[in-house]
C-alpha positions as CSV (number, residue, x, y, z in Angstrom):
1,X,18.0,20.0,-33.6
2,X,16.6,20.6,-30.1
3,X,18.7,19.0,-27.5
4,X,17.7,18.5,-23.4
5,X,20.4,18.8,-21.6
6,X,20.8,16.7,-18.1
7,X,21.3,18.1,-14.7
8,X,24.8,18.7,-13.8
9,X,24.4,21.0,-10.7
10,X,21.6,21.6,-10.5
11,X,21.4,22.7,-6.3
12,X,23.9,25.2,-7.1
13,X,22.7,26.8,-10.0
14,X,19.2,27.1,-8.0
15,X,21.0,28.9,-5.7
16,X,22.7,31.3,-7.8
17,X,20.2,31.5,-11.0
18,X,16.9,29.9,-10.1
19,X,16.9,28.3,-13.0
20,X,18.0,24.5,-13.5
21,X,20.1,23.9,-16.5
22,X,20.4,20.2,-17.2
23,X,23.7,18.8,-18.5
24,X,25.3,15.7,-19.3
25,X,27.5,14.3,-16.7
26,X,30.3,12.0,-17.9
27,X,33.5,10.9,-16.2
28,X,35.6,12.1,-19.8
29,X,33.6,16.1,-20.1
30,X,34.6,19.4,-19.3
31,X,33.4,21.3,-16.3
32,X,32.4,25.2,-16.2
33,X,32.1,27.8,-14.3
34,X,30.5,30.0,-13.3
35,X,26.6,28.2,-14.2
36,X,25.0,32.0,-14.8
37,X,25.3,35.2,-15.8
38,X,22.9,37.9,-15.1
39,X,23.8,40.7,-17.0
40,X,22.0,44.4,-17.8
41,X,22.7,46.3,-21.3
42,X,22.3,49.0,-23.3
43,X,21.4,48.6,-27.3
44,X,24.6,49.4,-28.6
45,X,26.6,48.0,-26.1
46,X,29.5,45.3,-26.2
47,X,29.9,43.1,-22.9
48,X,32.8,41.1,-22.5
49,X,32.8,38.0,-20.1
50,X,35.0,34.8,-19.3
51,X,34.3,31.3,-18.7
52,X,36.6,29.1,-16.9
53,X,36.6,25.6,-18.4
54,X,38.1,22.6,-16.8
55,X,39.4,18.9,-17.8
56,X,38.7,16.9,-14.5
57,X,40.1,13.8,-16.4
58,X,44.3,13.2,-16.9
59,X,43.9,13.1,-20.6
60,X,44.2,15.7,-23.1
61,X,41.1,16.7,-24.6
62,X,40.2,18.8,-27.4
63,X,37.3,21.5,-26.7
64,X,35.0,23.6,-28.8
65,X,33.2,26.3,-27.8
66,X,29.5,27.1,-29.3
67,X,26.4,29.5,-27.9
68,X,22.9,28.1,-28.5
69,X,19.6,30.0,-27.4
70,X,17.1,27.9,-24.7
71,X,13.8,28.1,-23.4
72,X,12.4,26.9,-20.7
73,X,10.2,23.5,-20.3
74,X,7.8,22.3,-17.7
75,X,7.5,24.5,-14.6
76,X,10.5,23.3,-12.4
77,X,12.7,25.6,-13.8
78,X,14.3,23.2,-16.4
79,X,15.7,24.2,-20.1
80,X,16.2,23.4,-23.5
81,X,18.6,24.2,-25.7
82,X,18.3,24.8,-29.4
83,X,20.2,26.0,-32.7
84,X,17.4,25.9,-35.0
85,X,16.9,28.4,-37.6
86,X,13.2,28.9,-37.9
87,X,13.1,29.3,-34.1
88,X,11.2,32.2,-32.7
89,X,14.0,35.4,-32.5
90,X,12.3,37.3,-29.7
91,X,14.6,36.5,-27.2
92,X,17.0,34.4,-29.2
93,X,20.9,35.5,-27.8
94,X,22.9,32.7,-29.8
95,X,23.4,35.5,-32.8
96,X,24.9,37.9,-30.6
97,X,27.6,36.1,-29.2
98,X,31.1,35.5,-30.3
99,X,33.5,33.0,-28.4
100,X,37.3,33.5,-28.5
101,X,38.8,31.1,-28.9
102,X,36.0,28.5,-30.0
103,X,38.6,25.4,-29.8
104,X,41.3,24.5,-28.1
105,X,43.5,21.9,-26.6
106,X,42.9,21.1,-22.6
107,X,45.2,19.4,-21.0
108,X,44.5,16.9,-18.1
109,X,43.4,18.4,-15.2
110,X,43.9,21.6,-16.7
111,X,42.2,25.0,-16.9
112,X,41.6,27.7,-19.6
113,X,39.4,31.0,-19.2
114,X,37.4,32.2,-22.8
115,X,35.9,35.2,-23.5
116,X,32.8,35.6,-24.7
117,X,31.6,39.1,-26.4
118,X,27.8,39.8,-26.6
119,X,27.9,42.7,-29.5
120,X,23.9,44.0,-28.9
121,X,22.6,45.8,-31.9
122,X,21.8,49.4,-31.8
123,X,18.2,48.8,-32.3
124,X,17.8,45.8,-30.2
125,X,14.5,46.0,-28.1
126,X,13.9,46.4,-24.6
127,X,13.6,42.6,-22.9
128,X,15.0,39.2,-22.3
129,X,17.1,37.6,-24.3
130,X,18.7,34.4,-23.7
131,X,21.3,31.9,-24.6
132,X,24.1,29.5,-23.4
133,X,27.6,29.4,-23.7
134,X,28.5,25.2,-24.2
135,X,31.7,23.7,-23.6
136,X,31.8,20.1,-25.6
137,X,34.7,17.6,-26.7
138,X,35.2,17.4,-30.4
139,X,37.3,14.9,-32.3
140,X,39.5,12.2,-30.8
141,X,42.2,12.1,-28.8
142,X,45.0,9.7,-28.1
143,X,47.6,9.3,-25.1
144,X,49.8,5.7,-24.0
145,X,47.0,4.5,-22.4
146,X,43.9,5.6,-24.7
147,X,43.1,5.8,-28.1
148,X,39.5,6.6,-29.9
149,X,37.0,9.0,-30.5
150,X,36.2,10.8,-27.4
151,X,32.2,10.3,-25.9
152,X,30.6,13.7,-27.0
153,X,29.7,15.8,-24.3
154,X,28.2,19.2,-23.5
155,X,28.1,21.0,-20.2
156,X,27.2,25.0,-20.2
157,X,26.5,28.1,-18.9
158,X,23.3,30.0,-19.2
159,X,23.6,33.6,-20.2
160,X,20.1,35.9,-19.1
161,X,20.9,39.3,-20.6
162,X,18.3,42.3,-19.9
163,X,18.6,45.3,-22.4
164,X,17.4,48.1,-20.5
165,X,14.7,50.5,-21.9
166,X,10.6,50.5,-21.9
167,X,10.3,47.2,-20.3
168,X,7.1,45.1,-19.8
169,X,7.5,43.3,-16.5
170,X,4.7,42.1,-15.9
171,X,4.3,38.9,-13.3
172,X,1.4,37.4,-11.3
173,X,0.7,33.9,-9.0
174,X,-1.5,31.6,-11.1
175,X,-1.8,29.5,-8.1
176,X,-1.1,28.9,-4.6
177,X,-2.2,26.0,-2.7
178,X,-1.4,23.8,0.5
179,X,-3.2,20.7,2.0
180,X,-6.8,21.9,3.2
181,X,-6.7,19.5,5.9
182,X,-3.5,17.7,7.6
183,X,-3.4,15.9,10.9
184,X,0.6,17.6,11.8
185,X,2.9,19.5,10.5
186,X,5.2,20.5,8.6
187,X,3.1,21.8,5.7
188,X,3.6,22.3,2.5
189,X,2.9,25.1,0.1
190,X,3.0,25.1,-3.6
191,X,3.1,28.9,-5.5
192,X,3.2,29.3,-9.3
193,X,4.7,32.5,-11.0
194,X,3.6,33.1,-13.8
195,X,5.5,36.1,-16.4
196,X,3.3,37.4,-18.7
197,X,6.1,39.7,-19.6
198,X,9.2,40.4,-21.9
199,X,11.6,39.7,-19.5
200,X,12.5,37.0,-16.7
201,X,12.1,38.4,-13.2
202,X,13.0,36.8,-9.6
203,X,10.4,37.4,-7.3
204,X,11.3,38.0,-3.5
205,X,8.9,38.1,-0.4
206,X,7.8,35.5,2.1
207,X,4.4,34.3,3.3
208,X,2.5,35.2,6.3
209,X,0.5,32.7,8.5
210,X,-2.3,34.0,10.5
211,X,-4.8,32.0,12.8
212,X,-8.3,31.7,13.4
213,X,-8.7,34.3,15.5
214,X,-6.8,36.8,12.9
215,X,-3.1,36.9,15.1
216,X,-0.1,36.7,12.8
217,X,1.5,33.5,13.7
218,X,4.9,33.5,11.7
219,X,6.4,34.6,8.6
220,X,8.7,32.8,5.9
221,X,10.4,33.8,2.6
222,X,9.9,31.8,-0.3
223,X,13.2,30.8,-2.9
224,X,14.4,33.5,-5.0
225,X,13.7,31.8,-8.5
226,X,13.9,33.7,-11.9
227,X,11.0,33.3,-13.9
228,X,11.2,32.9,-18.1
229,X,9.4,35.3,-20.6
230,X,5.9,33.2,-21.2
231,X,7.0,30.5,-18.4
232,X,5.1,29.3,-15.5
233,X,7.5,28.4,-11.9
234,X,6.4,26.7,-9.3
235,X,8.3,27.2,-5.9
236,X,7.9,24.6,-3.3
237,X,7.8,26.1,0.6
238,X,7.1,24.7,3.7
239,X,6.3,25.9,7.0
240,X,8.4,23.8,9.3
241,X,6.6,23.2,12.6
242,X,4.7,19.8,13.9
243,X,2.3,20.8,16.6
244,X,-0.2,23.1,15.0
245,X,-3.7,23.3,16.1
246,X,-7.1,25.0,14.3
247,X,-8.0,26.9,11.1
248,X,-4.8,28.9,9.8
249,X,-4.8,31.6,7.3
250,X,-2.3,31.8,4.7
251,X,-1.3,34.7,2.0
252,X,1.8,35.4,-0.3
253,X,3.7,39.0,-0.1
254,X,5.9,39.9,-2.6
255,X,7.5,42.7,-4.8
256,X,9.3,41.5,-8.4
257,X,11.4,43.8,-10.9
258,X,13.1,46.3,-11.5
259,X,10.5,48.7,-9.9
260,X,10.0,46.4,-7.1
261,X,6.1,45.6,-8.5
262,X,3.5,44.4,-5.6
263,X,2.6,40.7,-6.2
264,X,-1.0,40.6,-6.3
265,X,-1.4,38.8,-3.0
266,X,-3.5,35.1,-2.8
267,X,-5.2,33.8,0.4
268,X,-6.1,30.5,1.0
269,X,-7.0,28.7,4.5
270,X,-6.1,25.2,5.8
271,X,-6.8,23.2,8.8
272,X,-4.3,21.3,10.8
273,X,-5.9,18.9,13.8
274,X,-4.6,16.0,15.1
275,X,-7.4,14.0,15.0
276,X,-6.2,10.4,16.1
277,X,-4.7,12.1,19.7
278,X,-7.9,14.0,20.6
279,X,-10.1,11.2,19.7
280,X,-7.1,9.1,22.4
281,X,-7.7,11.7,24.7
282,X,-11.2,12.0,24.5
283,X,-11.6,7.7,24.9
284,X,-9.4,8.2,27.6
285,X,-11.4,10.9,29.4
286,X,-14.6,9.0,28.6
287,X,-13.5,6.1,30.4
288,X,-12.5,8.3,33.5
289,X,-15.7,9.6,33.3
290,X,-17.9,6.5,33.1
291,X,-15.5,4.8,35.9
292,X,-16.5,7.2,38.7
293,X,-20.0,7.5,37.5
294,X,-20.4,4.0,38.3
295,X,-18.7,3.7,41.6
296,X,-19.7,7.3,42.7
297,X,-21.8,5.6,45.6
298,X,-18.1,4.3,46.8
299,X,-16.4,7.6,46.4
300,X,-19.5,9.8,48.5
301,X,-19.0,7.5,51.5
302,X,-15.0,7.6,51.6
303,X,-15.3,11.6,51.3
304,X,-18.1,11.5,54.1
305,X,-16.2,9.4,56.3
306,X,-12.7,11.7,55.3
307,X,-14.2,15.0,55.8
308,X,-16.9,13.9,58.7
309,X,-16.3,11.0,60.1
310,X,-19.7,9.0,59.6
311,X,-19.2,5.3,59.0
312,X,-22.1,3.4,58.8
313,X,-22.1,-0.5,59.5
314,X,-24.1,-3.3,58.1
């Protein structure tokens, strides 16, 4: 049974991961840390790691512990979790995993680490694979002032585990795009990853703006996001400035991997006038222009009589 989880922290899991992993927020649930793991194996290795898990509420709770594989959904970086059977295996981590201990008593406001072990088989193949470690309440619980079954909740970590080896990285932009026409700034720019690979990658670079005339104008760096086997990820940027003026160039530079790969670079070109306070200037001008056109009789004679002295009477 598939199950979306909603987003708990989502800002600082961006940060960290790049990768938003919703979770169910509830004044009686657990909170975890850390939101990620990154880790790089061999196939026959055994990885230990902790979680920390927390009971923000003053009651007692009772916890259990449980690893699920996810995939990722739409192209903002979010996730699903699942513990289906028939799923696809090829980067299923949930069968790997082993969490000690998988329940437990948490006392209010208090704090307990678990280990998980991630026991990678000796002919595991080179690639992603993925999973989550959740932290849930389980059963009921009862104290002076409460009694009942507790609200079931579910807030975890995502674990992105690379086993080294003959990898295929292999990532590319399917699309970058900004306004073609704006009257200010800032501007926005859209860029979609796309990983036609076996394993998630983060690309890093920036992009370079250039104007009509060819002279590089500025440089920004895009978000560091990872990018899921088979996913699309669309990073938002923005080029923050308000006065801009003519045709401007725009391209993406980057590198991804583990061989720092060259992006295959996108150009696109946008325009950014501001329209309404030329067309006020040029009214404005206009006006200036047609006054001393029509009183340009007037104006000769004071210059004559400034500059010469002629006056003539009527």
């Amino acid at each position: 049974m598939r199950k979306i989880v909603l987003v708990l922290a989502i800002l600082g899991f961006i940060v960290n991961a790049g990768i938003a992993f919703a979770q169910e927020k509830s004044g009686g649930g657990v909170t975890i840390s850390p939101l990620t793991f990154e880790l790089t194996t061999n196939p026959g290795d055994t990885i230990i790691n902790k979680i920390k898990v927390f009971n923000p509420s003053d009651s007692p709770i009772s916890v259990k512990m449980e690893a699920e594989n996810f995939k990722p959904i739409g192209e903002e970086g979010k996730v699903v979790t699942s513990t289906e059977e028939d799923e696809d295996t090829t980067y299923s981590l949930r069968k790997w995993i082993k969490i000690i201990p998988n329940e437990f008593i948490l006392e209010g406001n208090g704090q307990r680490s678990v280990d998980f072990i991630i026991e990678v088989p000796q002919d595991a193949e080179p690639g992603g694979k993925y999973g989550s470690i959740l932290a849930g309440i389980s059963g009921s619980m009862s104290n002076e002032e409460t009694m009942g079954a507790a609200v079931s909740t579910k807030t975890g970590s995502l674990v992105l585990l690379m086993v080294s080896g003959d990898l295929n990285e292999k990532l590319a932009i399917s699309n970058f795009s900004a306004p073609s026409f704006q009257e200010y700034g800032p501007v926005p720019f859209e860029i979609k990853f796309e990983n036609m690979g076996t394993v998630h990658a983060k690309p890093r670079g920036y992009i370079m703006i250039t104007d009509w005339f060819g002279n590089n104008v500025t440089e920004f760096e895009f978000s560091q996001k990872n990018v899921m086997p088979g996913a699309i990820r669309k990073i938002d940027v923005e080029w923050d400035i308000k006065w801009l003026f003519g045709k401007y160039t725009a391209s993406v530079i980057g590198v991804y991997g583990t061989s720092n790969k060259s992006i295959t670079s996108q150009v696109i070109t946008f325009w950014v006038l501001p329209w309404k306070l030329m067309l006020g200037i040029l009214i404005i001008l206009l006006v200036i222009f047609i006054f001393f056109f029509k009183t340009k009789k007037r104006w000769q004679l004071a210059l004559k009589i400034l500059f010469k002295g002629e006056h003539h009477t009527q």
